[in-house]
KOLBA-800672 format. One line per field, with one value per residue: residue in one letter; x, y, z of N, C-alpha, C in turn. Coordinates in Angstrom, 2 decimals. Atoms other than C-alpha are relative to their C-alpha. Example, Ala and Ser with C-alpha at 12.3 -4.5 7.8 and 13.67 -1.06 7.14 Angstrom:
BEGIN
resn	c(A, S)
nxx	c(0.89, -0.82)
nyy	c(-1.19, -1.19)
nzz	c(0.00, -0.06)
caxx	c(12.30, 13.67)
cayy	c(-4.50, -1.06)
cazz	c(7.80, 7.14)
cxx	c(0.90, -0.77)
cyy	c(1.20, 1.09)
czz	c(0.00, 0.73)
! end
This chain:
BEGIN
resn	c(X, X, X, X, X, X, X, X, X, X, X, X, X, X, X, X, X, X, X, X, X, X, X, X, X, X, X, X, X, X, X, X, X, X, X, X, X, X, X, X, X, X, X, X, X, X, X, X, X, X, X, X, X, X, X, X, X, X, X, X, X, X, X, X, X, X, X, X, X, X, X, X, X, X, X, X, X, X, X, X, X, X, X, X, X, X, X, X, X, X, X, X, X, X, X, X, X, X, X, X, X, X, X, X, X, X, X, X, X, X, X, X, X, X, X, X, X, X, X, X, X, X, X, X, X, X, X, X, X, X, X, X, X, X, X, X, X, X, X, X, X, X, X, X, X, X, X, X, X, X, X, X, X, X, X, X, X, X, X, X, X, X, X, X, X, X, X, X, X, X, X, X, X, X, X, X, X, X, X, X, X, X, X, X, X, X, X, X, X, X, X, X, X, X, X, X, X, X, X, X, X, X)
nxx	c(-0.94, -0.53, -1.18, -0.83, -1.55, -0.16, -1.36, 0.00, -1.32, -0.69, 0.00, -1.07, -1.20, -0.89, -0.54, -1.61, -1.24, -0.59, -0.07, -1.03, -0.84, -1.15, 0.20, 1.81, -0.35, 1.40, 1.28, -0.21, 0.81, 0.30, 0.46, 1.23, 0.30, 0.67, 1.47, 0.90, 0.31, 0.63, 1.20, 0.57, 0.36, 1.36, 0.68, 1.88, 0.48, -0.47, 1.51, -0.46, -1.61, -0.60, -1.19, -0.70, -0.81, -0.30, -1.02, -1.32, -0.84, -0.29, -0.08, -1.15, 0.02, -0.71, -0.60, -1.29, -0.21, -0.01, 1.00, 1.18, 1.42, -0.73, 1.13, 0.96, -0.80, 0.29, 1.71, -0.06, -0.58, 1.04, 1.48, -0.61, 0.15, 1.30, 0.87, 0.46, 0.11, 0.19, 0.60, -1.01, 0.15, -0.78, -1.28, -0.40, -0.07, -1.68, -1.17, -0.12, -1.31, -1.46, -0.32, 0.17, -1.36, -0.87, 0.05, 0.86, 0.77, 1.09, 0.74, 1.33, 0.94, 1.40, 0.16, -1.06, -1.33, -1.36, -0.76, -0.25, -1.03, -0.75, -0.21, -0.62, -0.87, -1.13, -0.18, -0.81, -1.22, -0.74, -0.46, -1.67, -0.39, 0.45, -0.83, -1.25, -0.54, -1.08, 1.07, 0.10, -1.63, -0.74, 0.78, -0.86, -1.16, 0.32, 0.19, -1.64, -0.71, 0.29, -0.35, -1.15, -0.82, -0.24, -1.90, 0.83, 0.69, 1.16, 1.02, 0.55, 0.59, 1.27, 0.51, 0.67, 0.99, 1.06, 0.13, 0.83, 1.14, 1.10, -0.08, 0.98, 2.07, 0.22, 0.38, -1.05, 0.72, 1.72, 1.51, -0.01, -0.79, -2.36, -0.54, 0.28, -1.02, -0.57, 0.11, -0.87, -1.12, -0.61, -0.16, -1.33, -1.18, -0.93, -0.60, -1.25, -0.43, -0.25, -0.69, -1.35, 0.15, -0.35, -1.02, 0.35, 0.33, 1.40)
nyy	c(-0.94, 0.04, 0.80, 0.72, -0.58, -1.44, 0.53, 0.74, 0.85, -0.74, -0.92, 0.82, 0.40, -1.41, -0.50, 0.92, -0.83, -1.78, 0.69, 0.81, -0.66, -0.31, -0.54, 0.31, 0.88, 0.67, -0.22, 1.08, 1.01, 0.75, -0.17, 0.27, 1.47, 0.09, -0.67, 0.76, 1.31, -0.51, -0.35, 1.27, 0.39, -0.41, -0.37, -0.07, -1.55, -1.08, -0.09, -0.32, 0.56, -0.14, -1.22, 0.04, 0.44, -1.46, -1.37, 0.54, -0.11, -1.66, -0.75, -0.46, -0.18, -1.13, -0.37, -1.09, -0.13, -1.83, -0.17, 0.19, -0.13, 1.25, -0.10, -0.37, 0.81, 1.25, 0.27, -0.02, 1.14, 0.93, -0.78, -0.35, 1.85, 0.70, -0.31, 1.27, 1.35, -0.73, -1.51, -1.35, 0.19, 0.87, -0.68, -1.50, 1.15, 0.92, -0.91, -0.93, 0.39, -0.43, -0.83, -0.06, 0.45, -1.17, -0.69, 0.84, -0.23, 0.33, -1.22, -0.54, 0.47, -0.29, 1.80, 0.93, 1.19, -0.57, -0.94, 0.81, 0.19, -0.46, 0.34, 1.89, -0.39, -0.58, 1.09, 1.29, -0.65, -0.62, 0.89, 0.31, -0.56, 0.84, 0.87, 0.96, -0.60, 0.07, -0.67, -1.47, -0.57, 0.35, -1.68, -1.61, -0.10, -0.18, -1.65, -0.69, -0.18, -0.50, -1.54, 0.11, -1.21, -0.60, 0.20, 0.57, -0.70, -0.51, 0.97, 0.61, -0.86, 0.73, 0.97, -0.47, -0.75, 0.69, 0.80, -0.78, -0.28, 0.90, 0.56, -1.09, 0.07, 0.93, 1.09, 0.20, 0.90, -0.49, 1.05, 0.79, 1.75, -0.95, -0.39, 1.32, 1.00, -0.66, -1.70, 0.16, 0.50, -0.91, -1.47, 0.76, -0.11, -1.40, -0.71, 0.66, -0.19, -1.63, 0.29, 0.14, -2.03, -1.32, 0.76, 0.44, 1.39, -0.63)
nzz	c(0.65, 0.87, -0.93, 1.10, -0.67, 0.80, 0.65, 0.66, -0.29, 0.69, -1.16, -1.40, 0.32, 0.10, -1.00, -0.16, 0.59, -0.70, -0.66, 0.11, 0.20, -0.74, -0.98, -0.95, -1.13, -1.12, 0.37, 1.15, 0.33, -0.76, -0.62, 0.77, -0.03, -1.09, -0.29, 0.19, -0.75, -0.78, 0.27, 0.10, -1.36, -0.64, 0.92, -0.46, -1.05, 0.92, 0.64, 1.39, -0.29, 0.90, -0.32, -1.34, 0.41, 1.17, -0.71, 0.03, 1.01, 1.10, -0.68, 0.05, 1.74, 0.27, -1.12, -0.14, -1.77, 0.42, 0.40, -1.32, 0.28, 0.26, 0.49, 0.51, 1.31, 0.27, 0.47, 0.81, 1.02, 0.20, 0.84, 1.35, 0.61, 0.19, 0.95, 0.98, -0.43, -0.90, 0.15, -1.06, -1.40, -0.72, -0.08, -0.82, -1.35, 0.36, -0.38, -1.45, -1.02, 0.37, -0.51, -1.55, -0.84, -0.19, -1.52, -0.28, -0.59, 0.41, 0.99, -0.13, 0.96, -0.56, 0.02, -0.56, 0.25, 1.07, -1.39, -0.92, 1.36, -0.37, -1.47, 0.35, 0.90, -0.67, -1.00, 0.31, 0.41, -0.91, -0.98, -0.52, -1.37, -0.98, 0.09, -1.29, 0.07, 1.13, 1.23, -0.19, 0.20, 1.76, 1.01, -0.22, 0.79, 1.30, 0.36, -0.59, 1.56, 1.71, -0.63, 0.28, 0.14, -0.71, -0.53, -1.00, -1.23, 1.14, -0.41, -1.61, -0.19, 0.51, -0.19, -1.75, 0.32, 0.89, -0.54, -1.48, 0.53, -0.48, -1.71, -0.13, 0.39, -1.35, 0.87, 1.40, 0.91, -0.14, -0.45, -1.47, 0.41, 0.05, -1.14, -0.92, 0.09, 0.74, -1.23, -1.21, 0.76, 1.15, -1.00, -0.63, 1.11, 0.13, -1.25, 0.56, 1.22, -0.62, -0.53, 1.07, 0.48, -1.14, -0.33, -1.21, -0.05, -0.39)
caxx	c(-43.94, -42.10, -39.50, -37.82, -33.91, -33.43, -29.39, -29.40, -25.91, -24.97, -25.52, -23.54, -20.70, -20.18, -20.34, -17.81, -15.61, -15.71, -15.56, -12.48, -10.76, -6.62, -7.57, -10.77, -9.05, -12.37, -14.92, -14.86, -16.67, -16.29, -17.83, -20.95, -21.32, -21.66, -24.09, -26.05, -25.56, -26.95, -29.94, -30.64, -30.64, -33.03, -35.14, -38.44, -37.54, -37.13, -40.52, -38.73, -35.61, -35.17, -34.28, -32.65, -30.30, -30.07, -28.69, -26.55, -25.11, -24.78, -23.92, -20.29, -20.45, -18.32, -15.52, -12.64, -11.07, -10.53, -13.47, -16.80, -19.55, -18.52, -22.35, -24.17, -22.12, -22.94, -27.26, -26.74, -25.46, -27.93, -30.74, -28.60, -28.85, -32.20, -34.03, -36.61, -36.18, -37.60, -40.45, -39.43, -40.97, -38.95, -35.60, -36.19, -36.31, -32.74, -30.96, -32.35, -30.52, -27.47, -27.29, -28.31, -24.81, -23.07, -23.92, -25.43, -28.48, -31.90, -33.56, -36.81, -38.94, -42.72, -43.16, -42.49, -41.73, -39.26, -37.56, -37.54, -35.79, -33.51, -32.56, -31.43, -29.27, -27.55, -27.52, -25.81, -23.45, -21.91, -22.04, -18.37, -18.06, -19.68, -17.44, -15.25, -12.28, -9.73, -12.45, -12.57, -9.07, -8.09, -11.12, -9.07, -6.14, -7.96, -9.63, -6.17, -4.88, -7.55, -6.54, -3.08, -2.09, -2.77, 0.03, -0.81, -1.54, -4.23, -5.76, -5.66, -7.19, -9.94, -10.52, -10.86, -13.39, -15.29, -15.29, -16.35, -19.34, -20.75, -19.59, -21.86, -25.17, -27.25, -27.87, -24.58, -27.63, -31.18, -33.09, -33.40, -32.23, -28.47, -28.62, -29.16, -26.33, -23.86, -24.42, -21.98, -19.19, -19.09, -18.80, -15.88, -13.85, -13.88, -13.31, -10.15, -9.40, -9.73, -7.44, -4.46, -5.25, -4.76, -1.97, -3.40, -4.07, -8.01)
cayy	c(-22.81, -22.99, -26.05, -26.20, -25.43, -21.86, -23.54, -25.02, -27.83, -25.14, -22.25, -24.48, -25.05, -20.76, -20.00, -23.13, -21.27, -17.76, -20.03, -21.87, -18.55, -18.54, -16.39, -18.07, -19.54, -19.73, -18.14, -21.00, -24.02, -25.72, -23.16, -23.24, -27.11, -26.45, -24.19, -26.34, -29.33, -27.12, -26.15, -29.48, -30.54, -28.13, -27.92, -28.78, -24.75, -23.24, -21.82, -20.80, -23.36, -22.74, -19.41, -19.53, -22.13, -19.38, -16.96, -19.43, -20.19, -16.00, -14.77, -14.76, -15.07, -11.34, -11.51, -8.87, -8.83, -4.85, -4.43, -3.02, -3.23, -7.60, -8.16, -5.81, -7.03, -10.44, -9.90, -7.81, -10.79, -13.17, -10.38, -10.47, -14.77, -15.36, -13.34, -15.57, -18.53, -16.32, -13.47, -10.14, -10.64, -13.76, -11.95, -8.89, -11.75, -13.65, -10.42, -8.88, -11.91, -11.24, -8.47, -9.03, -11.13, -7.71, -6.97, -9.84, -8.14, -9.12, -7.28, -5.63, -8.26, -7.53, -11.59, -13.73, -16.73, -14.72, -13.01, -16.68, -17.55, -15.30, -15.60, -19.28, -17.84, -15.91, -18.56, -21.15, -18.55, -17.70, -21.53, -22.00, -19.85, -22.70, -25.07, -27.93, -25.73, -27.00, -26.43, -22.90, -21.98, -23.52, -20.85, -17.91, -19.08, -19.23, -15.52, -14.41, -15.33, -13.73, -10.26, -11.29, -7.99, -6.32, -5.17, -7.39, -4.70, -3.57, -6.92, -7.70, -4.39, -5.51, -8.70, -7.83, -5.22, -7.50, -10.26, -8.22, -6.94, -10.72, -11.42, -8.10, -9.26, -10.83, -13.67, -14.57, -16.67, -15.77, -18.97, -21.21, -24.59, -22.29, -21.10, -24.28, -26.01, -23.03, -20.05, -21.98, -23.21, -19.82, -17.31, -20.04, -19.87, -16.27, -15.40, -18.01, -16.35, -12.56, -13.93, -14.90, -10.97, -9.20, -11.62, -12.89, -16.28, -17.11)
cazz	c(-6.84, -9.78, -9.43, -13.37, -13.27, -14.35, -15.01, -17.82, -18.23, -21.14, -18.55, -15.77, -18.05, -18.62, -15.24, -14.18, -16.42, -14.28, -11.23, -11.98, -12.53, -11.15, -8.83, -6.99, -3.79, -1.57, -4.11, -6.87, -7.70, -4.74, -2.50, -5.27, -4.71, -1.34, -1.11, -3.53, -1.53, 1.40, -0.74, -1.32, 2.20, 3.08, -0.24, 2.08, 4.07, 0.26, -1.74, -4.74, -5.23, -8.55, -7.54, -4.56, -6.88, -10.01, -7.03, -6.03, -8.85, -10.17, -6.76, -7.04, -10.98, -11.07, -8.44, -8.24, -4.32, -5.69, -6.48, -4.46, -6.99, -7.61, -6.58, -8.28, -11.38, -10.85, -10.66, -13.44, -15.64, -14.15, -15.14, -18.60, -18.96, -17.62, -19.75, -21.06, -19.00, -15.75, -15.34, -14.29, -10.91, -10.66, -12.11, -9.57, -6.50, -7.82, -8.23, -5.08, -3.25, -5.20, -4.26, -0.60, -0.18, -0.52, 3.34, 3.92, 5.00, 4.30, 0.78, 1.47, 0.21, 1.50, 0.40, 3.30, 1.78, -1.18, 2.80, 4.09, 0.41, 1.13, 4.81, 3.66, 0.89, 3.37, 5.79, 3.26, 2.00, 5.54, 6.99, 6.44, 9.59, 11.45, 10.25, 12.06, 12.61, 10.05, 7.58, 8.83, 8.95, 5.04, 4.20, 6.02, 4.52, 1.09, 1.25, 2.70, -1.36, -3.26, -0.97, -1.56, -2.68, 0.38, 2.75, 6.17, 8.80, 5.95, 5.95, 9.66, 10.36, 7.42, 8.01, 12.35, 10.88, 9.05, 11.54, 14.53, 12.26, 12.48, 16.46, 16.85, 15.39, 18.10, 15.56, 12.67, 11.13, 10.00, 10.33, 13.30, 11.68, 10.72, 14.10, 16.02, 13.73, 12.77, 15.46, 18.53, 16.09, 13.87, 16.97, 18.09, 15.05, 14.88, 17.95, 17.14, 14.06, 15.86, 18.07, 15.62, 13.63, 17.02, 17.57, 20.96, 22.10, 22.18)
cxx	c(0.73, 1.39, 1.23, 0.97, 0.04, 1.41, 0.07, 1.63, 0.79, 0.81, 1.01, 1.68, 0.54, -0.01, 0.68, 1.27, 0.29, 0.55, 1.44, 1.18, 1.33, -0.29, -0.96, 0.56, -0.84, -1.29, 0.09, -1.04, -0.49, -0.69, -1.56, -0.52, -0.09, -0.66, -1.25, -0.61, -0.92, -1.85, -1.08, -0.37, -1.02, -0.94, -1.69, -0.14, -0.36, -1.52, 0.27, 1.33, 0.56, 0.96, 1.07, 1.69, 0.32, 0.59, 1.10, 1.21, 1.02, 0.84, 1.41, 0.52, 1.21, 1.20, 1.41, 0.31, -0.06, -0.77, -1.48, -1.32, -0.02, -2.07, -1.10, 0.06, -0.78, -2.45, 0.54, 0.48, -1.04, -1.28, 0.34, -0.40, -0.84, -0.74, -0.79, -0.47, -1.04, -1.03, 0.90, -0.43, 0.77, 1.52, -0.10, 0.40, 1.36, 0.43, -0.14, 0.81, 0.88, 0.38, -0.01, 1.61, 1.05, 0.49, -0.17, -1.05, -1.15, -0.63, -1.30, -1.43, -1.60, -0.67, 0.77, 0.57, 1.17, 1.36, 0.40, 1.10, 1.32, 0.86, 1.06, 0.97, 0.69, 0.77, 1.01, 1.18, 1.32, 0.62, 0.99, 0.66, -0.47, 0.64, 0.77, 1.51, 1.35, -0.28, 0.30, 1.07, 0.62, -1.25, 0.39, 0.71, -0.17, -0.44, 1.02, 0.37, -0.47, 0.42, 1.25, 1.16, -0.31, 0.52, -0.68, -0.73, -1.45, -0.69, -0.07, -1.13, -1.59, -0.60, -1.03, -1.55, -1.42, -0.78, -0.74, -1.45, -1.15, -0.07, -1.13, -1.46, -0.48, -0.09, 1.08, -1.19, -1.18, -0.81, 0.50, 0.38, 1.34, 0.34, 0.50, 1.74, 1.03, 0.13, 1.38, 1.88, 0.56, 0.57, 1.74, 1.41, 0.31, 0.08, 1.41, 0.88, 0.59, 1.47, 1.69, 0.17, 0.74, 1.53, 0.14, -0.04, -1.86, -0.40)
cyy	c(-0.74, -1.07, -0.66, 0.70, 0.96, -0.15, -0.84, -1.04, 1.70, 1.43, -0.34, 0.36, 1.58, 0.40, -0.61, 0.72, 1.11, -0.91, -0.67, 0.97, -0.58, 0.61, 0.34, -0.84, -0.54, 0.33, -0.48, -0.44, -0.60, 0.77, 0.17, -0.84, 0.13, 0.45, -0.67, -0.74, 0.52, 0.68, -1.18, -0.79, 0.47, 0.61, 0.05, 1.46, 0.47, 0.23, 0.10, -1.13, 0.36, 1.62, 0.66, -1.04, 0.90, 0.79, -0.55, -0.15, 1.02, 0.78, 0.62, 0.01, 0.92, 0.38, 0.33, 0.04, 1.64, 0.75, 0.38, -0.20, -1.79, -0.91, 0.41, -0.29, -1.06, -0.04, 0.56, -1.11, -1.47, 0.31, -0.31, -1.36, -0.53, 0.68, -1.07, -0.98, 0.60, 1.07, 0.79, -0.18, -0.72, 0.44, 0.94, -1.12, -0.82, 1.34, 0.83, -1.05, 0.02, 0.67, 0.09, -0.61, 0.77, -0.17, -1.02, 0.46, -0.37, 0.83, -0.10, -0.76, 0.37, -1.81, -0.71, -0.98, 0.54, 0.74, -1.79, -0.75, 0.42, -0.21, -1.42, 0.07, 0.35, -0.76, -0.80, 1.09, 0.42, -1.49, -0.39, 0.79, -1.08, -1.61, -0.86, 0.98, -0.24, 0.53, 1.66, 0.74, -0.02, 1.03, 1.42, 0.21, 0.66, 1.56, 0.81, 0.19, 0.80, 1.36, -0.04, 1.40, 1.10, -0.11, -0.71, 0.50, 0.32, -1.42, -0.34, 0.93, -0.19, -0.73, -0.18, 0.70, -1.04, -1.59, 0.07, 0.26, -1.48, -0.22, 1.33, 0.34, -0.55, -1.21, 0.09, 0.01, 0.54, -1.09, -0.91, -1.48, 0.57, 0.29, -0.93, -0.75, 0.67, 0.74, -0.74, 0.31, 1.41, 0.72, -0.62, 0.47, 1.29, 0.54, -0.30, 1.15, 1.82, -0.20, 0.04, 1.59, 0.43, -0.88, 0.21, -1.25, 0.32, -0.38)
czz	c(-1.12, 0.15, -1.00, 0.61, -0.94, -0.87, -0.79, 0.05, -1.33, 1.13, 1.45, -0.27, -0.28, 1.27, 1.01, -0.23, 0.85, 1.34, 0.54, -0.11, 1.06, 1.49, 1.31, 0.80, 1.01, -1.09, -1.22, -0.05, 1.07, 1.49, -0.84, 0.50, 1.18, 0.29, -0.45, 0.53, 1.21, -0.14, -0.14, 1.44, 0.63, -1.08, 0.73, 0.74, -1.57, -0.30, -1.07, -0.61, -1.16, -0.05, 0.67, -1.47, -1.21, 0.95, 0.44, -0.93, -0.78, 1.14, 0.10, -1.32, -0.36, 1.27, -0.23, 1.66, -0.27, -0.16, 0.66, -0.47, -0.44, 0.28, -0.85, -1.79, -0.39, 0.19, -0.97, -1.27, 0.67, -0.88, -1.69, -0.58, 0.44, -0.07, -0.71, 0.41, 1.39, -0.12, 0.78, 1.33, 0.88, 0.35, 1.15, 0.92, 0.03, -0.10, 1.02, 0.99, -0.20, 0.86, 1.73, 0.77, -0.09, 1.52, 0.56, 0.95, -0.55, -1.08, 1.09, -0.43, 1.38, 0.16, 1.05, -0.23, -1.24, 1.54, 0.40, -0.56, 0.40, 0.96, -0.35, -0.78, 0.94, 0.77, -0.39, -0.64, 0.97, 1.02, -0.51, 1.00, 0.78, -0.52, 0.65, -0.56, -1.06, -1.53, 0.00, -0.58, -1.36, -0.56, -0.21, -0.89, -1.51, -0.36, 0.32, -1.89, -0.63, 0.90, 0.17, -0.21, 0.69, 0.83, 1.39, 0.83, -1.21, 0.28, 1.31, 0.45, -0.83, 0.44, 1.56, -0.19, -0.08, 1.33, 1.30, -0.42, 0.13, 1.17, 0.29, -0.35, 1.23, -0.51, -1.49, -1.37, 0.37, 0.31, 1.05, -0.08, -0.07, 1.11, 0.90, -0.81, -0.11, 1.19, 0.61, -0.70, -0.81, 1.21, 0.73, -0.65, -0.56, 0.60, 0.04, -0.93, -0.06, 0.76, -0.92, -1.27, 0.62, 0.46, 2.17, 0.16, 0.23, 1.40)
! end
């Protein structure tokens, strides 16, 4: 597969800039660089990396907390800047995992290794739930800011929502290396994290 960098350093340095916004307390730079670093660790699962790292890079590209279309935004503007560098087959495959970290549900791909692509995207986008718990908690804190301007019962009531939706999969994580290192530790810290919401002990 295809293994040039779809990111060029020019391309790096404009979407640093969205990145770095005021108002990027968990969805910045430094949750980019970790996903990278995570792509890089497991570049021997990937088939595509260059794309898998182009979705990384675009996935949070367009982020409003107010906002519900903040994915479909951000493929659109990858589709928009790798024109050229990318076929359309490749572009459909990078903005279908964009878009997939809406729900984080799996796109429709018919290709298993572009599904297995995927899966791994989702995987490295969610393991700061499987985090050593201090880690965890300075992430709450951090998506707590960018939703800043909602009133608390509104976000507890959210956040509970949202949190229950992963304790309720039978599997947080799609592939079996995320599960094995990620699954015990994520289901911990938000069962923790449910806990301090509902204002319980865990």
């Amino acid at each position: 597969m295809e293994e040039e960098t779809l990111i060029d350093d020019a391309l790096k340095s404009e979407l640093a800039a969205l990145y770095r916004a005021k108002d990027r307390h968990y969805h910045g730079l430094a949750h980019i660089e970790a996903m990278l670093a995570l792509a890089r660790e497991y570049r021997g699962l990937l088939d595509d990396r260059g794309a898998v790292e182009a979705a990384i890079w675009f996935h949070d590209a367009i982020y409003d907390s107010r906002a519900k279309d903040n994915e479909a935004k951000s493929a659109e503007l990858a589709e928009k800047k790798l024109v050229g560098r990318a076929n359309p087959l490749r572009l459909a495959r990078i903005a279908a995992m964009i878009n997939a970290t809406a729900m984080h549900q799996l796109p429709s791909f018919r290709d298993e290794n572009a599904l297995n692509d995927a899966a791994l995207l989702l995987d490295m986008d969610l393991a700061i739930l499987g985090a050593e718990p201090a880690v965890f908690d300075a992430y709450e804190k951090a998506v707590r800011l960018e939703y800043g301007w909602v009133e608390e019962p509104m976000w507890r009531a959210g956040r509970s929502a949202v949190l229950k939706s992963f304790l309720a999969r039978p599997d947080i994580f799609y592939t079996a290396e995320f599960r094995r290192r990620f699954e015990p530790k994520a289901r911990q810290n938000i069962e923790r994290s449910l806990a301090a919401l509902e204002g319980r002990t865990a």
